[in-house]
C-alpha positions as CSV (number, residue, x, y, z in Angstrom):
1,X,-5.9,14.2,-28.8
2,X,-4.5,15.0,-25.2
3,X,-2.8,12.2,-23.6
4,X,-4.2,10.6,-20.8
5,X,-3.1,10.8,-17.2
6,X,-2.1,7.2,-15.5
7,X,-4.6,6.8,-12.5
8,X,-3.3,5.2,-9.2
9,X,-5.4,3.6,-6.5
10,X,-3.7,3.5,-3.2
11,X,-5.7,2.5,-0.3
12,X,-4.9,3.8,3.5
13,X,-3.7,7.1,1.5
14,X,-4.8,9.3,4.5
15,X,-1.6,9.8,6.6
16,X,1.8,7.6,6.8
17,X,2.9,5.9,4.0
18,X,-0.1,5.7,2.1
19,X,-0.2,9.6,2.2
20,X,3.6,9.8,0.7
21,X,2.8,7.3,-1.9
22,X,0.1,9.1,-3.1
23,X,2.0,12.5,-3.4
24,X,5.1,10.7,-4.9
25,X,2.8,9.0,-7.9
26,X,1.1,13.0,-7.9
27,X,4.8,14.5,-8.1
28,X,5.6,11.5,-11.1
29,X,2.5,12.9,-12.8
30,X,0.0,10.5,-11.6
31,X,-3.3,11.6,-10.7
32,X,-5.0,9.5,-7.8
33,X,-7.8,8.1,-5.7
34,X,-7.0,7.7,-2.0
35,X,-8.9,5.7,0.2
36,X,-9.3,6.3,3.9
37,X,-10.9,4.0,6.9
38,X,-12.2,6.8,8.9
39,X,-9.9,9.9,8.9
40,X,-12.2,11.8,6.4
41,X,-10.6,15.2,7.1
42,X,-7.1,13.7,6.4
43,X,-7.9,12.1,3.4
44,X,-9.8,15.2,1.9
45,X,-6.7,17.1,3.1
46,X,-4.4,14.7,1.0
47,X,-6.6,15.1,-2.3
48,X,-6.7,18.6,-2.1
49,X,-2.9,18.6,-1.7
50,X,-2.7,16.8,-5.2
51,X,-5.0,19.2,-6.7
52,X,-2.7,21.9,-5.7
53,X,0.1,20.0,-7.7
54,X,-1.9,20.3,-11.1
55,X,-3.4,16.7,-10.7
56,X,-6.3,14.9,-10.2
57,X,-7.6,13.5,-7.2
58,X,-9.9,12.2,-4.9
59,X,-10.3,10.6,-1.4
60,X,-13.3,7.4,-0.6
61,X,-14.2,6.1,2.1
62,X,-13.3,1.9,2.5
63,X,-12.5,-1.2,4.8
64,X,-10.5,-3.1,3.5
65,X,-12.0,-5.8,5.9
66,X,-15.6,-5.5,5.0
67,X,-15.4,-7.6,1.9
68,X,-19.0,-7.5,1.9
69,X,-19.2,-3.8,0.6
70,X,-16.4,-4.4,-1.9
71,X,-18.8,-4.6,-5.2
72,X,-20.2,-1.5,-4.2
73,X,-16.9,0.3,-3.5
74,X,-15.6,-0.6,-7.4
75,X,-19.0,0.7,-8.6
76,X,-18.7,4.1,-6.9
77,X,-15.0,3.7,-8.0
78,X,-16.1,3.7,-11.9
79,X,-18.3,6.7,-11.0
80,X,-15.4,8.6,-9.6
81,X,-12.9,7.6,-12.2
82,X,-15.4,8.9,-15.1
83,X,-16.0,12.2,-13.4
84,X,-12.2,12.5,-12.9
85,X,-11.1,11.0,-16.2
86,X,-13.6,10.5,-18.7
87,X,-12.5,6.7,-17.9
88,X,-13.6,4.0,-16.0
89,X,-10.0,2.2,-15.7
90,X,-7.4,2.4,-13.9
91,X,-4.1,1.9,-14.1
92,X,-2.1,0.8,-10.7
93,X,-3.4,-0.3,-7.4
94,X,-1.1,-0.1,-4.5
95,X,-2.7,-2.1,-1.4
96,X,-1.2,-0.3,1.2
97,X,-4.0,-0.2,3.7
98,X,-3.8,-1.6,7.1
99,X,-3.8,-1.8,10.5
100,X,-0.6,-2.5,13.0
101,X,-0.6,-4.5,16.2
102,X,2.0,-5.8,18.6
103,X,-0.1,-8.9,20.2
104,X,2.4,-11.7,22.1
105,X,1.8,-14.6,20.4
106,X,-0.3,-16.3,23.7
107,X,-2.1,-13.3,23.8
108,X,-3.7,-13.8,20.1
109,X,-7.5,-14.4,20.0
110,X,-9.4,-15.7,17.1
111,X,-11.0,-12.7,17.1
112,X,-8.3,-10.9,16.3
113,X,-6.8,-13.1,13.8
114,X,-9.7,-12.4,11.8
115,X,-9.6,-9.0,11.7
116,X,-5.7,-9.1,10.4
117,X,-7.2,-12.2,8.0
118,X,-9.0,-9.6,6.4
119,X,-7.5,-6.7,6.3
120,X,-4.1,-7.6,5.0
121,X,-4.5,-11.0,3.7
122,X,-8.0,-11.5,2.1
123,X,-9.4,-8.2,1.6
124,X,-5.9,-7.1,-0.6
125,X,-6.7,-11.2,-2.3
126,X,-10.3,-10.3,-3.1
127,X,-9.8,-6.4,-4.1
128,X,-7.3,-7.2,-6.5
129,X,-9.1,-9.9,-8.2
130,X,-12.6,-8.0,-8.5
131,X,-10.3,-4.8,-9.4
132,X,-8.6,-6.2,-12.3
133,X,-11.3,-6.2,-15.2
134,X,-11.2,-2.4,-14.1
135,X,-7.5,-2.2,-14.6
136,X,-6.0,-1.4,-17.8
137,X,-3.5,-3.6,-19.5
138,X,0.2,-2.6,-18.7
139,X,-1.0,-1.6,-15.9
140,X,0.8,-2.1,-12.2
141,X,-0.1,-4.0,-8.7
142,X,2.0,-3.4,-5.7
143,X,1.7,-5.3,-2.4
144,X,3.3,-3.6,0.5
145,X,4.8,-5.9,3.3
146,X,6.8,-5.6,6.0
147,X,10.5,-6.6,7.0
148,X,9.3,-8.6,9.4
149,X,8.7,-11.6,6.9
150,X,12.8,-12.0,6.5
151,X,13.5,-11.1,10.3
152,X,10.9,-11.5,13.6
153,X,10.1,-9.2,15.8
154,X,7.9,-10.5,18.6
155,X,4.8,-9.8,19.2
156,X,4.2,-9.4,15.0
157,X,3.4,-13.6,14.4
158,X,-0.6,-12.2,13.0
159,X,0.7,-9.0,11.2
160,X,4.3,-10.6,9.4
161,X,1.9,-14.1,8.5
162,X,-0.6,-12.3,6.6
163,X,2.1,-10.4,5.0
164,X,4.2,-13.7,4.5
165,X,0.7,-15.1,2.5
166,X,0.6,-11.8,0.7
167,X,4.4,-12.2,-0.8
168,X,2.8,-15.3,-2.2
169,X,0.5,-14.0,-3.5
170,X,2.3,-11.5,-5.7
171,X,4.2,-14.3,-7.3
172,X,1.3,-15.9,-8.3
173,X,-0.6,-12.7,-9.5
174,X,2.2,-11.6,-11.3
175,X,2.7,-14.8,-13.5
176,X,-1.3,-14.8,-13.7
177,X,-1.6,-11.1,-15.0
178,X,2.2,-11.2,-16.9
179,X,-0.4,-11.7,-20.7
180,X,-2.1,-8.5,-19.8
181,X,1.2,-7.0,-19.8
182,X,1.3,-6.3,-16.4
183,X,2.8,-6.5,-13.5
184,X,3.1,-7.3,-9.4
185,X,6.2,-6.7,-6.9
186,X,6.2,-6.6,-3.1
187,X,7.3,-3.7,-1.2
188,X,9.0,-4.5,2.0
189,X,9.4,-1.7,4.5
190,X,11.6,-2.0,7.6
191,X,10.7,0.3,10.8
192,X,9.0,3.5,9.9
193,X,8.9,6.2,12.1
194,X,4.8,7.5,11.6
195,X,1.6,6.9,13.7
196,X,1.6,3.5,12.4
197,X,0.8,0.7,15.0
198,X,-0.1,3.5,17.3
199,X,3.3,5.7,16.9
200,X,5.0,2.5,18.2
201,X,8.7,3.8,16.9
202,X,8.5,7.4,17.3
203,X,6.6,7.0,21.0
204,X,9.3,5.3,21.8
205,X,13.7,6.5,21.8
206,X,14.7,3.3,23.4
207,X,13.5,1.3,20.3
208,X,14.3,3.8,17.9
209,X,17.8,3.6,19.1
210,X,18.0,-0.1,18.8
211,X,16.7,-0.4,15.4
212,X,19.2,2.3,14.3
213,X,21.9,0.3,15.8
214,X,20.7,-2.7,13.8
215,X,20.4,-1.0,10.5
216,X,23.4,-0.4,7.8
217,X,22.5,3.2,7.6
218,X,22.2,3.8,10.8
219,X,18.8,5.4,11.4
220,X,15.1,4.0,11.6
221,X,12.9,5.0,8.4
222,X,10.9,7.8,7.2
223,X,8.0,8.0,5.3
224,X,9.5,9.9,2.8
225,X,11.8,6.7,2.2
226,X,8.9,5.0,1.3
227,X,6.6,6.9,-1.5
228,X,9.0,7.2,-3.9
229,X,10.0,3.7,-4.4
230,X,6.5,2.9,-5.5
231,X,6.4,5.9,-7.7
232,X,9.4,4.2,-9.6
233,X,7.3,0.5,-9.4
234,X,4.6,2.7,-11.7
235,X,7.0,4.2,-13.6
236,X,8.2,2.8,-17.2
237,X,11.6,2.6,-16.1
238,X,10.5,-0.3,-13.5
239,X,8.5,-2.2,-16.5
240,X,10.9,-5.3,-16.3
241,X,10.3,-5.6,-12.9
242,X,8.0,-8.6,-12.0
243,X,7.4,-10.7,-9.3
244,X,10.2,-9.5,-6.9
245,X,10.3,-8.4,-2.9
246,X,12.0,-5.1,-2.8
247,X,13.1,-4.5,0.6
248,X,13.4,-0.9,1.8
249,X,14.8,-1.2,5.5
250,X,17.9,0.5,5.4
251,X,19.8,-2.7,5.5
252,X,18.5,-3.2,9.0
253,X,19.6,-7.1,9.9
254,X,21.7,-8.0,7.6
């Protein structure tokens, strides 16, 4: 009987980190559903990127905010995953999507609070809870943070809170999920140079340069920093691994 292929979920898998994630779990012999906002073309571009590598994939559409459609997401998810796999589990879910925002602390309105609310804080909560029955035992969940949860950065109070709730939330999950044989880590990038928060790093040298200056290796992040770490997190090798906050900054701050 041929073995079967783990399955990863990572959501925002269109472009920046997401994107490298997803091709990192491809390259470790993952095959993988992506999930994109509204960059369609980007995401289908990803998938059929996989495909090329000899795996499986595919892209769907989601909002992470809209908690609303998230029952019908998981159904069409099954769907997928049994055309894909012959399945309807999965095996790890990296909640990677989001949205950045550099909002001075005065300048925050309720209405924007709510939207980071739930994107990164209760829509990851609420996903991972109604996508556990779907997940296989053994299987892997990995939150992605942000450096700024150790170190502030103004203008980041909504974005690094959320994040702060959701590195509370991994502890908790992965003592709640440890009897299933399964665990939960935080991943922690520092500044990444992609379109992320509206190319905030790479549209601007004078920053770059200063975060360089502040980091141990002496450069800002790239995407391709990024992926691979959570390929290892899904990996066997990283089995013992529970409940932690990886940080991958660089050593920026110390």
């Amino acid at each position: 009987m041929e073995k079967q292929n783990k399955i990863a979920l990572v959501t925002g898998g269109s472009r920046g980190l997401g994107k490298n994630m997803a091709l990192r779990l491809a390259e470790s012999g993952v095959d993988v559903v992506i999930t994109y906002h509204s960059k369609k073309e980007e995401a289908d571009a990803v998938a059929a990127e996989i495909r090329q590598m000899g795996r499986k994939a595919v892209a769907m559409q989601f909002d992470a905010g809209d908690l609303s459609a998230f029952d019908a997401f998981l159904e069409q998810l099954k769907a997928q995953l049994q055309a894909m796999s012959g399945r309807q589990t999965f095996d790890f879910l990296v909640n990677n999507g989001g949205m950045g925002g550099t909002i001075p602390f005065a300048q925050v309105t309720e209405e924007i609070f709510d939207r980071f609310l739930n994107v990164h804080f209760k829509g990851v909560y609420f996903l991972t809870q109604k996508a556990l029955p779907m997940m296989a035992d053994g299987g892997r969940v990995i939150n992605i943070s942000t450096g700024t949860t150790r170190f502030c950065v103004p203008g980041y109070s909504v974005y690094a809170s959320m994040k702060g709730g959701i590195e509370t939330f991994t502890r908790y999950l992965a003592k709640e999920i440890g009897p299933r044989g399964m665990t939960a880590n935080v991943l922690a990038p520092g500044p990444i140079e992609t379109d992320f928060n509206n190319a905030a790093i790479r549209s601007n040298p004078e920053m770059k340069t200063r975060l360089a200056s502040v980091t141990a290796l002496g450069r800002v992040g790239e995407a391709n920093d990024i992926g691979g770490i959570v390929a290892f997190l899904c990996s066997e090798q990283a089995g013992w691994i529970s409940g932690q906050r990886i940080e991958a900054s660089g050593g920026i701050n110390l």
